[in-house]
C-alpha positions as CSV (number, residue, x, y, z in Angstrom):
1,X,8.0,-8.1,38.7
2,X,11.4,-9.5,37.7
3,X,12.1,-13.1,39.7
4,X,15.6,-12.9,40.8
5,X,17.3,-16.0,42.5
6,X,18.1,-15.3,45.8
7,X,19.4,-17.6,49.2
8,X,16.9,-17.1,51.6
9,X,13.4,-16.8,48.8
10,X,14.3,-19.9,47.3
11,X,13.9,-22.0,49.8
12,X,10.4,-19.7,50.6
13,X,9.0,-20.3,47.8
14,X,10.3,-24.1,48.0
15,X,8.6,-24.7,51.3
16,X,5.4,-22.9,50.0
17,X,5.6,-24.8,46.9
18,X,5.4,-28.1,48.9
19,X,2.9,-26.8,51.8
20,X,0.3,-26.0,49.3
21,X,1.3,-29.1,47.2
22,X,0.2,-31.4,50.1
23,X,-2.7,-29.0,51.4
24,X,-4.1,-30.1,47.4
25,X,-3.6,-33.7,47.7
26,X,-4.8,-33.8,51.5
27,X,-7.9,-32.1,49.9
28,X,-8.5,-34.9,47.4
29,X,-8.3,-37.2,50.1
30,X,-10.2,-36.1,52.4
């Protein structure tokens, strides 16, 4: 599976990058 930079999967894999980010620290938290 090669990883090729592309327009619209960047920012995907940005935004899912942060969601799960916070999802962690919201489950340290609480």
């Amino acid at each position: 599976m090669h990883l090729r930079p592309h327009p619209i999967v960047g920012p995907i894999l940005l935004l899912v990058c942060a969601h799960s980010e916070v999802a962690v620290c919201l489950g340290r938290v609480s």
